[in-house]
C-alpha positions as CSV (number, residue, x, y, z in Angstrom):
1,X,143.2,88.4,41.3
2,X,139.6,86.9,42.6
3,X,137.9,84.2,40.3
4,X,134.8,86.3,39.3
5,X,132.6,82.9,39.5
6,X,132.9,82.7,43.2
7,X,131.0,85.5,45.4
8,X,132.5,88.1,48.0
9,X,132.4,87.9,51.2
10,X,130.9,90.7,51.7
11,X,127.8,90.0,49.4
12,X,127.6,87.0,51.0
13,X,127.1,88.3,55.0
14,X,124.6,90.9,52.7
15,X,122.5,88.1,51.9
16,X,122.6,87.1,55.3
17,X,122.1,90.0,57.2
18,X,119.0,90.7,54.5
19,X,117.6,87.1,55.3
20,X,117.5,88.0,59.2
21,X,116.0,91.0,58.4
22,X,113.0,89.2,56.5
23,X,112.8,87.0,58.7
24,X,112.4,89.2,61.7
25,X,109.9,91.6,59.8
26,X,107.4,89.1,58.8
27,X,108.3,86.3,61.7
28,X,109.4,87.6,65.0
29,X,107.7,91.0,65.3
30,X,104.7,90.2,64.3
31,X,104.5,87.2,67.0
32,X,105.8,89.2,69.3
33,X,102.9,91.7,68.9
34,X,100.4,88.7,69.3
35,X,101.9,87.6,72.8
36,X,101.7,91.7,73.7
37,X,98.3,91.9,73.0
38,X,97.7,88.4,74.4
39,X,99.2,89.7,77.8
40,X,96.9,92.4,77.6
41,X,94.0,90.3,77.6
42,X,94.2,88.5,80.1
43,X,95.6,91.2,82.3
44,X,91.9,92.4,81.8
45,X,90.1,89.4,81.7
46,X,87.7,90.4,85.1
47,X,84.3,88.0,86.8
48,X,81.4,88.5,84.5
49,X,83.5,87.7,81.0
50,X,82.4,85.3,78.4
51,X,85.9,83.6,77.3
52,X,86.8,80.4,75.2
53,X,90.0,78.6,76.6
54,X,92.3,77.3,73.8
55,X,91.0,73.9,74.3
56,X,87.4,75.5,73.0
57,X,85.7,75.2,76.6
58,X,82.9,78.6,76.4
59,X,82.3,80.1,79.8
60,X,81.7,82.8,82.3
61,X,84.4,84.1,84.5
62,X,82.8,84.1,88.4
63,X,86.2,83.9,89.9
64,X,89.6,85.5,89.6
65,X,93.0,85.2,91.0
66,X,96.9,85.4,90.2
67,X,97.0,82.4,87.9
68,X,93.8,80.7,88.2
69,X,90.0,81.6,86.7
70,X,86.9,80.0,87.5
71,X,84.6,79.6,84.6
72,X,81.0,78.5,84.9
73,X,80.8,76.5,82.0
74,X,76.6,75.1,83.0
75,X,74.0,76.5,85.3
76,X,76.3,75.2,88.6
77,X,79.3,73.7,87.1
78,X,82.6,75.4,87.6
79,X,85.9,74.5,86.8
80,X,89.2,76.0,87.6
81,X,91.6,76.7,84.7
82,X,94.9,78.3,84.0
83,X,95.1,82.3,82.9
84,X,97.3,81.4,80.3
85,X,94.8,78.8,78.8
86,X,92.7,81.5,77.9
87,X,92.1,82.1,73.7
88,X,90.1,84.8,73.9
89,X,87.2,87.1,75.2
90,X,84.4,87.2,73.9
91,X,82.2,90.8,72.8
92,X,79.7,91.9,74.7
93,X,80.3,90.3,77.8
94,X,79.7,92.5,81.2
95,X,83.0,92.7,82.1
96,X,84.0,94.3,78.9
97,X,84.6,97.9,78.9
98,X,85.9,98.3,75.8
Protein backbone atom coordinates (compact mmCIF):
# COMPACT_ATOMS: atom_id res chain seq x y z
CA UNK A 1 0.00 0.00 0.00
CA UNK A 2 1.46 3.68 -0.98
CA UNK A 3 2.30 6.06 2.06
CA UNK A 4 -0.32 8.77 1.34
CA UNK A 5 2.41 11.51 2.53
CA UNK A 6 4.59 10.98 -0.47
CA UNK A 7 3.11 12.14 -4.05
CA UNK A 8 2.44 9.95 -7.33
CA UNK A 9 4.28 9.94 -9.90
CA UNK A 10 2.00 10.77 -12.02
CA UNK A 11 1.02 14.12 -10.17
CA UNK A 12 4.41 14.78 -10.12
CA UNK A 13 5.27 14.71 -14.25
CA UNK A 14 1.55 16.88 -13.97
CA UNK A 15 3.22 19.52 -12.24
CA UNK A 16 5.89 19.28 -14.63
CA UNK A 17 4.41 19.15 -17.82
CA UNK A 18 2.05 22.25 -16.36
CA UNK A 19 5.28 24.24 -15.45
CA UNK A 20 6.54 23.86 -19.19
CA UNK A 21 3.46 24.80 -20.22
CA UNK A 22 3.63 28.24 -18.29
CA UNK A 23 6.62 28.64 -19.05
CA UNK A 24 6.28 28.46 -22.72
CA UNK A 25 2.96 30.58 -22.81
CA UNK A 26 4.20 33.58 -21.07
CA UNK A 27 8.20 32.98 -21.99
CA UNK A 28 8.93 31.41 -25.27
CA UNK A 29 6.05 32.44 -27.47
CA UNK A 30 5.86 35.62 -26.72
CA UNK A 31 9.73 36.17 -27.57
CA UNK A 32 9.49 34.29 -30.31
CA UNK A 33 6.79 36.74 -31.73
CA UNK A 34 9.19 39.69 -30.94
CA UNK A 35 12.16 38.20 -33.04
CA UNK A 36 9.15 37.55 -35.90
CA UNK A 37 8.16 40.86 -36.01
CA UNK A 38 11.83 42.03 -35.51
CA UNK A 39 12.65 40.03 -38.80
CA UNK A 40 9.97 41.74 -40.36
CA UNK A 41 11.39 45.04 -39.77
CA UNK A 42 14.23 44.98 -40.99
CA UNK A 43 13.36 42.90 -43.99
CA UNK A 44 11.58 46.36 -44.75
CA UNK A 45 13.85 48.71 -43.51
CA UNK A 46 14.54 50.58 -47.23
CA UNK A 47 16.99 54.24 -48.03
CA UNK A 48 15.04 57.15 -46.81
CA UNK A 49 14.15 55.58 -43.12
CA UNK A 50 14.65 57.28 -39.83
CA UNK A 51 15.99 54.28 -37.51
CA UNK A 52 17.67 54.11 -33.96
CA UNK A 53 20.30 51.19 -33.67
CA UNK A 54 20.17 49.38 -30.36
CA UNK A 55 23.19 51.32 -29.27
CA UNK A 56 20.70 54.62 -29.48
CA UNK A 57 22.62 56.02 -32.72
CA UNK A 58 19.37 58.19 -34.72
CA UNK A 59 19.73 58.24 -38.47
CA UNK A 60 18.72 58.16 -42.08
CA UNK A 61 19.09 55.11 -44.08
CA UNK A 62 20.96 56.30 -47.66
CA UNK A 63 22.32 52.96 -48.34
CA UNK A 64 21.24 49.31 -48.24
CA UNK A 65 22.62 45.92 -48.80
CA UNK A 66 22.54 42.19 -47.60
CA UNK A 67 23.90 42.81 -44.10
CA UNK A 68 25.07 46.25 -44.00
CA UNK A 69 23.02 49.87 -43.84
CA UNK A 70 24.42 53.15 -44.24
CA UNK A 71 22.97 55.68 -41.86
CA UNK A 72 23.64 59.39 -42.22
CA UNK A 73 23.72 60.25 -38.76
CA UNK A 74 24.92 64.51 -39.54
CA UNK A 75 24.71 66.60 -42.66
CA UNK A 76 27.73 64.32 -44.43
CA UNK A 77 28.58 61.79 -41.94
CA UNK A 78 27.82 58.24 -42.71
CA UNK A 79 28.53 55.22 -40.98
CA UNK A 80 28.09 51.64 -41.87
CA UNK A 81 26.37 49.37 -39.36
CA UNK A 82 24.97 45.90 -39.08
CA UNK A 83 21.07 45.10 -40.08
CA UNK A 84 20.73 43.26 -37.13
CA UNK A 85 21.85 46.34 -34.92
CA UNK A 86 18.81 47.96 -35.86
CA UNK A 87 16.03 48.68 -32.67
CA UNK A 88 13.64 50.21 -34.53
CA UNK A 89 12.06 52.50 -37.30
CA UNK A 90 10.97 55.25 -36.67
CA UNK A 91 7.07 56.81 -37.86
CA UNK A 92 6.83 58.90 -40.51
CA UNK A 93 9.84 58.40 -42.20
CA UNK A 94 9.76 58.33 -46.31
CA UNK A 95 10.40 55.01 -46.70
CA UNK A 96 7.52 54.00 -44.56
CA UNK A 97 4.56 52.73 -46.27
CA UNK A 98 2.78 51.61 -43.66
Amino acid sequence: MADPAQPSFMSTLLLFAAFGLFFYALIIRPQQRRDKEHKQMLARVAKGDQVVTSGGLHGRVTGVTDDVLTLEVASGVRVKIDKGAIGRRLPGAEGDKT
